[in-house]
C-alpha positions in Angstrom: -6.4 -25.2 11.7 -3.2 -23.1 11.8 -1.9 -24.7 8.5 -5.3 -24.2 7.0 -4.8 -20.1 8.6 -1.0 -20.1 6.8 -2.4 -21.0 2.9 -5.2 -18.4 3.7 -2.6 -16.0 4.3 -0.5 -16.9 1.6 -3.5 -16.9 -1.2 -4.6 -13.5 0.0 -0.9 -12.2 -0.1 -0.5 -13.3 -3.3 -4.1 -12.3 -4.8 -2.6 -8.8 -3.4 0.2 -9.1 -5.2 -1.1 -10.1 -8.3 -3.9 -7.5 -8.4 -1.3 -5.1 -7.6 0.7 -6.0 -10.5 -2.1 -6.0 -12.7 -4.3 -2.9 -12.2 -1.3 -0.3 -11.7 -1.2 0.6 -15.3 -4.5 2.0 -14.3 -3.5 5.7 -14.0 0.0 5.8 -13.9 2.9 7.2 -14.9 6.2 8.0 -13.3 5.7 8.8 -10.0 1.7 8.7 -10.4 0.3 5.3 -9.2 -3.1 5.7 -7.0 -4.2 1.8 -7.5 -0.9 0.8 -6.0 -1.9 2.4 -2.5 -5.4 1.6 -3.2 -3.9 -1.6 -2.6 -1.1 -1.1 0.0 -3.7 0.3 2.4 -6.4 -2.5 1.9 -3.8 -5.3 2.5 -2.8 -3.0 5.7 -5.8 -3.5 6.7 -6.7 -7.2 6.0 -3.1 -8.5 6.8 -1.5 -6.2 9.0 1.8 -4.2 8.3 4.6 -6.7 7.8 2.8 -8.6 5.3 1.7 -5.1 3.3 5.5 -4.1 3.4 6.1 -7.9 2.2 3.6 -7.1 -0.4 4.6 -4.1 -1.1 8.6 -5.2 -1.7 6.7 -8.2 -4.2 4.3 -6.2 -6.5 7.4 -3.8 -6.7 10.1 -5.7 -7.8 7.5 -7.6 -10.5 6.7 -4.0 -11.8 9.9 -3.0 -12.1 10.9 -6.4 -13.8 8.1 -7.2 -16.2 7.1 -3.5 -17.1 10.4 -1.7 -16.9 8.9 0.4 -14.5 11.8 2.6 -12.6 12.6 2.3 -8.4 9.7 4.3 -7.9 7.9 1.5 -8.2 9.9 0.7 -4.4 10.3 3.7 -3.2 6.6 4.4 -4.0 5.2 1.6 -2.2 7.3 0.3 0.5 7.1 3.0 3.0 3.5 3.9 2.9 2.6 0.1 2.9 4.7 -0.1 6.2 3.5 2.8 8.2 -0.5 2.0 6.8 -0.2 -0.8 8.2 1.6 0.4 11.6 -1.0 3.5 12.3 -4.0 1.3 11.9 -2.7 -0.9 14.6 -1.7 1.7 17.1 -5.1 3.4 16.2 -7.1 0.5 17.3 -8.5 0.0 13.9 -9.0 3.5 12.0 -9.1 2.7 8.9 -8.5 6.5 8.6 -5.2 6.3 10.3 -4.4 3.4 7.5 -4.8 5.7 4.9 -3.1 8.7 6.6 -0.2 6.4 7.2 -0.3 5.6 3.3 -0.2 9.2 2.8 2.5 9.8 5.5 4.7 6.9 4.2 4.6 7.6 0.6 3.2 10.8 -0.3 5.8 12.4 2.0 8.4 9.9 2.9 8.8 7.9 -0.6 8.5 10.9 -2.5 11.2 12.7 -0.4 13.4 9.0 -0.6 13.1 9.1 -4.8 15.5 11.9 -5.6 18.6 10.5 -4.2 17.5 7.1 -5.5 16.8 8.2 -9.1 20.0 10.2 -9.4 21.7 7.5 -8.4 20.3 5.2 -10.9 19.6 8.1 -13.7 21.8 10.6 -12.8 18.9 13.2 -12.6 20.6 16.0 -11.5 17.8 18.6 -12.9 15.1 17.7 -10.4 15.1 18.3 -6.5 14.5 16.4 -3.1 10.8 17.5 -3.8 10.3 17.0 -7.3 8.1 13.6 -6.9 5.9 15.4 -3.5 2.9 16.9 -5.8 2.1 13.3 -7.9 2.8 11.0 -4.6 0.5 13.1 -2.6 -2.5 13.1 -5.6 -1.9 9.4 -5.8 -2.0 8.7 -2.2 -4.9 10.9 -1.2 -6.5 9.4 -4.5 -5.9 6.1 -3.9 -6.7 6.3 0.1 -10.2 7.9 -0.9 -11.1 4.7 -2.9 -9.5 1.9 -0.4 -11.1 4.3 2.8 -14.7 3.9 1.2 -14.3 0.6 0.1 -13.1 -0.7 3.5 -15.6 1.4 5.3 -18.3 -0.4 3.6 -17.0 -3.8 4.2 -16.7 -2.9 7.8 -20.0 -1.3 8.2 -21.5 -4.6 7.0 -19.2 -6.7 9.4 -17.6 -8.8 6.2 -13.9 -6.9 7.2 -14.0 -8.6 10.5 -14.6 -11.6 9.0 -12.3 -11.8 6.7 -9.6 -10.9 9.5 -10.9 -13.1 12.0 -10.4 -15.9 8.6 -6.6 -14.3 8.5 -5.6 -15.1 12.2 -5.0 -11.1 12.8 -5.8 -8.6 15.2 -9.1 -7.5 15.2 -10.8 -4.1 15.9 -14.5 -4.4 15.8 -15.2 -0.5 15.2 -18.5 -1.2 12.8 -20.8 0.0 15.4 
């Protein structure tokens, strides 16, 4: 059983990858990527926080790599899929504190982290610490919206406990 639990958890990491790499064209531009923490909360959710960071780090570095996408791509993604992850454990399952976390982790955080890494990679010296606050935020709250309804309706109908229970992770039955 517990090899059987490991290949799940490898598929769905990779399907979250892949899916991750593949639908954030989808309303993007620099420092504008709402499907990316569509994602990062929704794999918070089903996999817990490590594996969203590890997802996260992934879908990044193949963005970056096959669509010349700059570091934003990591600094956009890392820290909100950490801290989505870490809020909806110590909330006891809100998916609300996932997205908030999201919001926290890379509307604030990443966007706050992206100056000093794209002047070092750019040399942008014309923007400031806050440049990137204003399209992180959008995306996040844009992106949260879609991933909190979704995962509010696969909770509601008891399919997101399922699906976690399949995973081998913590579960917060909150669907009541």
């Amino acid at each position: 059983m517990k090899k059987q639990n490991n290949l799940l958890v490898m598929v769905f990491l990779s399907m979250f990858v892949t899916i991750g790499v593949v639908i954030s064209p989808i309303l993007r531009f620099e420092g504008f990527a709402p499907t990316a923490h569509f994602i990062n909360i929704v794999c918070s959710v089903f996999m817990g926080p490590w594996y969203s960071l590890l997802n996260g780090i992934l879908t990044a570095f193949i963005r970056m790599s096959l669509m010349a996408i700059p570091p934003l791509a990591l600094t956009g993604q890392v820290f909100g899929a950490c801290l989505s992850g870490i809020f909806y454990r110590i909330s006891n399952g809100s998916i609300l504190a996932a997205v908030v976390g999201e919001i926290i982790g890379t509307g604030i955080i990443g966007a706050i982290i992206s100056y000093p890494v794209m002047a070092l990679f750019y040399g942008n010296g014309d923007i400031t610490w806050f440049y990137y606050l204003p399209s992180f935020l959008i995306a996040t709250i844009m992106g949260g919206s879609v991933a909190f309804l979704f995962l509010k309706t696969l909770q509601k109908s008891k399919v997101l406990i399922k699906i976690q229970r399949k995973l081998g992770i913590q579960v917060y039955d909150q669907a009541k």
